[in-house]
C-alpha positions as CSV (number, residue, x, y, z in Angstrom):
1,X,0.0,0.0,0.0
2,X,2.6,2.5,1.0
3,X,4.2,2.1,-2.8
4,X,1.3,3.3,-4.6
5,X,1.6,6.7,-4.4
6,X,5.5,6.1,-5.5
7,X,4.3,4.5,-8.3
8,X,0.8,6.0,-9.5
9,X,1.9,8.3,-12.5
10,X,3.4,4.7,-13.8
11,X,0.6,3.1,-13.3
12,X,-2.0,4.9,-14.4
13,X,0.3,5.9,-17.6
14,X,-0.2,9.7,-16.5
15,X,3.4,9.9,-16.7
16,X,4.5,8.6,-20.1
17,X,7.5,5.9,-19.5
18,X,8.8,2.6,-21.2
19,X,9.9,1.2,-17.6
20,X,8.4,-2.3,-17.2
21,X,6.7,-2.7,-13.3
22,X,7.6,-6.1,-11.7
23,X,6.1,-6.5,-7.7
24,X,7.4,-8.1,-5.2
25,X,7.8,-8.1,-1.5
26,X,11.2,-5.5,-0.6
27,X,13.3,-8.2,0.2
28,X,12.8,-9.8,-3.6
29,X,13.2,-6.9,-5.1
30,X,16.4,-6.1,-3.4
31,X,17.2,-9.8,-4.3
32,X,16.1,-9.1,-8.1
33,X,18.5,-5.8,-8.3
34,X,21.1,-7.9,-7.0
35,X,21.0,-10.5,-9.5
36,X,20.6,-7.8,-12.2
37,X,17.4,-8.8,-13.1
38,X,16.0,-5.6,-12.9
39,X,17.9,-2.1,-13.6
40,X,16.4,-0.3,-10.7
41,X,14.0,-1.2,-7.7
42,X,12.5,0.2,-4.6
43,X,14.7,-1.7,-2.6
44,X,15.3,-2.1,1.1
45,X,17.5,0.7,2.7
46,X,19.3,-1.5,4.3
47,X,20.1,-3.3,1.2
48,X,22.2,-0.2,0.0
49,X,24.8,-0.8,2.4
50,X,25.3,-4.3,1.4
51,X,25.3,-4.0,-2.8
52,X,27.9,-2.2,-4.1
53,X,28.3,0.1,-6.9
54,X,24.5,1.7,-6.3
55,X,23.1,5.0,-6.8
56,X,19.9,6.3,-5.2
57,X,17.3,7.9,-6.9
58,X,16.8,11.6,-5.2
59,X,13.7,13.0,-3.8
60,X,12.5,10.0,-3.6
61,X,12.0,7.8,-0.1
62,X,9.4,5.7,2.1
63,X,9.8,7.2,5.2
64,X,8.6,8.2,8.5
65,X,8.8,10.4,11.6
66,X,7.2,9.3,14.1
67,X,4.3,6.4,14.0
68,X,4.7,4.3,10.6
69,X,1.7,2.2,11.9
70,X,2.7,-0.7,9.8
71,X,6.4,-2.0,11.5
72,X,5.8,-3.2,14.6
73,X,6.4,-5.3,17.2
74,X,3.7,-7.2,18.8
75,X,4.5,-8.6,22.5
76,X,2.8,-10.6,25.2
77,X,4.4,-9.4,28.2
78,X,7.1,-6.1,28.4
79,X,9.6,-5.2,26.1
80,X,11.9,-5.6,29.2
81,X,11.2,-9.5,29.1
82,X,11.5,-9.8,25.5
83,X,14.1,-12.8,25.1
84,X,12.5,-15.0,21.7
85,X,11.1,-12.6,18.6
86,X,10.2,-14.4,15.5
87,X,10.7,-12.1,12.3
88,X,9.1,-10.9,9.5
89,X,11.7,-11.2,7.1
90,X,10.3,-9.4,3.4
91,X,11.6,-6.2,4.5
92,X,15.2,-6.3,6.2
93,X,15.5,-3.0,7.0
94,X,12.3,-3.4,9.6
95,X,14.9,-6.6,10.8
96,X,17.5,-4.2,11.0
97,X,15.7,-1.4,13.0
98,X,14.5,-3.5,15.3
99,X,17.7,-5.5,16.4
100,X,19.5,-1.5,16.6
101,X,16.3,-0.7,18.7
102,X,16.5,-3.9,20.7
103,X,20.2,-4.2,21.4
104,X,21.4,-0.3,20.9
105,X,18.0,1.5,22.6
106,X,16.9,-1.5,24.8
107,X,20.2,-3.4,25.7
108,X,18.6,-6.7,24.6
109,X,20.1,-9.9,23.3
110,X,16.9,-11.8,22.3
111,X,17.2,-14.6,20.3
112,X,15.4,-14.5,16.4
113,X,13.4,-17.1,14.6
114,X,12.5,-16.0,10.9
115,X,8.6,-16.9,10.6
116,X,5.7,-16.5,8.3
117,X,3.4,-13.4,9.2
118,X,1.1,-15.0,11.5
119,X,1.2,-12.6,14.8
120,X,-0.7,-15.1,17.0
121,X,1.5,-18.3,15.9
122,X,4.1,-15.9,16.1
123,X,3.5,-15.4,19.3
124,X,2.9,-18.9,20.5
125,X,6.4,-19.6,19.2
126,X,8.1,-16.3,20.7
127,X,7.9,-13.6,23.3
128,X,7.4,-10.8,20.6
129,X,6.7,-11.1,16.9
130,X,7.7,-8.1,14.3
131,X,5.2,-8.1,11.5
132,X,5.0,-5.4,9.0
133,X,2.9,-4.1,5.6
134,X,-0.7,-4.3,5.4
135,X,-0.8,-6.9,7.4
136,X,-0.8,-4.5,10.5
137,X,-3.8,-3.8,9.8
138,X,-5.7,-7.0,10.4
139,X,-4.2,-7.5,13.8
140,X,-6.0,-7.5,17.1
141,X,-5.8,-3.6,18.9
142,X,-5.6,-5.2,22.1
143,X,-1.7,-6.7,21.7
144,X,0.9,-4.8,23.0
145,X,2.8,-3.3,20.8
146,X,5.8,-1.0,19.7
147,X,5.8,1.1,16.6
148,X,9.2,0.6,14.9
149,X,9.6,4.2,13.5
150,X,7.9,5.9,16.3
151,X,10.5,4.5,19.1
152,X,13.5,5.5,16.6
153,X,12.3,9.0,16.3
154,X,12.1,9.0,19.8
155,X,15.7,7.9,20.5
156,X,17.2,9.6,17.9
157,X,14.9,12.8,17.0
158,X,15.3,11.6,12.9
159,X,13.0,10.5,10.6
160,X,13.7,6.8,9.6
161,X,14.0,5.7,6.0
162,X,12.6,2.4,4.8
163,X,12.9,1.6,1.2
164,X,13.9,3.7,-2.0
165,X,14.3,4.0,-5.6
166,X,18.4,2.6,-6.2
167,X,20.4,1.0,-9.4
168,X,23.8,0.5,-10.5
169,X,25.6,3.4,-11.5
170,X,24.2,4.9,-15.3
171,X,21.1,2.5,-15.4
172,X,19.2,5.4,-15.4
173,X,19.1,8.5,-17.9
174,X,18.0,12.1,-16.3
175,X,15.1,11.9,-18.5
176,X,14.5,8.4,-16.4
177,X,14.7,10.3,-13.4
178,X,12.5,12.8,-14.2
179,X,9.7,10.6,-14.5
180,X,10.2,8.2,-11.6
181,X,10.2,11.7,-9.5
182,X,7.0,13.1,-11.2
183,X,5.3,9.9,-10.9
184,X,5.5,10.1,-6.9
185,X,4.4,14.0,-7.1
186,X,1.5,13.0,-9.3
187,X,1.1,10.3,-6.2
188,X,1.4,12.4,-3.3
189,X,-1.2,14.9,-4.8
190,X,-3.7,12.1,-5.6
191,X,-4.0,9.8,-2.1
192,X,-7.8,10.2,-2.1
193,X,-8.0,8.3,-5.5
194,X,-5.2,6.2,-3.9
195,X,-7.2,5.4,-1.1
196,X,-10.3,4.9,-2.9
197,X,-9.1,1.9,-5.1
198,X,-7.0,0.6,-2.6
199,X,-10.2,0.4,0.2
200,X,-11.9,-1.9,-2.3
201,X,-9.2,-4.8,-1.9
202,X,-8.5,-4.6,1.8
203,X,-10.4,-4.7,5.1
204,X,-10.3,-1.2,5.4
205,X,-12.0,2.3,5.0
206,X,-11.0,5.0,2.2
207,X,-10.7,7.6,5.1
208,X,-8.2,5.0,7.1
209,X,-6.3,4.5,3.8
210,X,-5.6,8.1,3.6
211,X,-5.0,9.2,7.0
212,X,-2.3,6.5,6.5
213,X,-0.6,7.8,3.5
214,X,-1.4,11.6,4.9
215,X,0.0,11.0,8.0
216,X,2.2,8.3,8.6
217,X,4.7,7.9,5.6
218,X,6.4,10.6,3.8
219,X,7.7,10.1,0.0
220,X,10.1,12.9,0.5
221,X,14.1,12.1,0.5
222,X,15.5,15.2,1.3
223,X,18.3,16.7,3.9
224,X,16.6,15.1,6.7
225,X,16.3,11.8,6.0
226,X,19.6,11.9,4.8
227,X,20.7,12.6,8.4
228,X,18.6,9.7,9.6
229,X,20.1,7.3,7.1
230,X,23.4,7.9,8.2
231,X,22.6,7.7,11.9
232,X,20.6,4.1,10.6
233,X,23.7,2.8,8.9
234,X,26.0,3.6,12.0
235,X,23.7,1.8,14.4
236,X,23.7,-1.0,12.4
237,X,27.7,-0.8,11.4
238,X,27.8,-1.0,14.9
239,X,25.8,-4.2,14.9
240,X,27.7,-5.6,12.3
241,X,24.2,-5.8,10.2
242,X,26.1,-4.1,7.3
243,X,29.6,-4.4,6.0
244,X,30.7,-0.7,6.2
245,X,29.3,2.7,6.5
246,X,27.9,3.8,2.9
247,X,28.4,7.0,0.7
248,X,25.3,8.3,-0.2
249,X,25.5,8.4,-4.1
């Protein structure tokens, strides 16, 4: 869901292109670029710091300050007690957040079990599950909870960057560019329509769709997020989740 407005100019052929769309979940499409299989995706941010030779596509980000609503970790007990989480594993920077929020934030060494998305067998098998995407939205209310991007803006007073347009070096042209950038403007101006065709195919309402979109991701990639890229990748440098510290390209 929190694509689509990334996408809609390409999708709805508003913005003339010759790009061919291929979906998958992040972690896929991370796998995809990697096996050049694809010339750009919207790939994990995490992902950047383990690929080389990459380029990011500016202006252009899934990101959040404050509540995301859909990364989260779900809990029977208190964070505090937390020593078994089963993961979520299609998006690995959500993996990654949550071990730098865990270990570097929490000063937890839980153990991790990669599950399907199932929060309550998730939570038969562990103390805390971390489930994320749409799938959020079907869970129970009354499970404790954590909001991945909430309790990072918290801790570190950033915005936190999920996913983003990247591709080898010169798989783009500017002309390319252009249009992947104008596709998200024509997006970001047009989450009523968004939310209307996307209420149709999920158990939600148009208006929750949109306060959704509205409120809790932002599509912008600019000076900001930057800053809480770089404070991502040096938690998780620190982790050892990534090889080395990235240049932003």
């Amino acid at each position: 869901l929190n694509t689509k407005p990334i996408v809609y100019g390409l999708e709805t052929g508003l913005v003339p292109h010759r790009f061919e769309l291929v979906y998958d979940v992040p972690s896929a499409c991370a796998e995809m670029l990697r096996a050049g299989e694809v010339d750009v995706a919207l790939i994990p941010s995490v992902e950047y710091a383990r690929l080389d030779d990459l380029c990011i596509v500016p202006s252009i980000s899934i990101s959040s300050f404050g509540r995301v609503a859909t990364v989260e970790l779900y809990y029977s007990r208190t964070v505090e007690e937390i020593s078994t989480v089963a993961l979520d594993t299609s998006s690995r920077t959500s993996v990654a957040l949550l071990k730098i929020l865990l270990e570097r934030r929490f000063g937890l060494r839980p153990e991790y079990q990669a599950m399907e998305p199932h929060a309550e067998q998730m939570l038969r098998a562990c103390d805390a599950a971390l489930v994320i995407g749409d799938t959020t939205f079907q869970i129970d209310g009354a499970i404790n909870r954590l909001d991945l991007g909430e309790e990072w803006s918290r801790w570190t007073g950033l915005p936190c960057t999920y996913a983003f347009w990247a591709g080898r070096r010169g798989a783009l042209s500017v002309d390319e560019i252009r249009q992947l950038i104008l596709s998200k403007e024509m997006g970001v101006r047009s989450l009523g329509e968004i939310a209307d065709r996307g209420c149709s195919d999920r158990n939600l309402s148009r208006k929750e769709i949109e306060a959704y979109l509205r409120e809790n991701i932002h599509y912008d990639f600019g000076i900001r997020e930057e800053e809480g890229l770089r404070r991502f990748y040096e938690e998780a440098r620190c982790l050892g989740l990534i090889p080395r510290m990235p240049e932003l390209r």
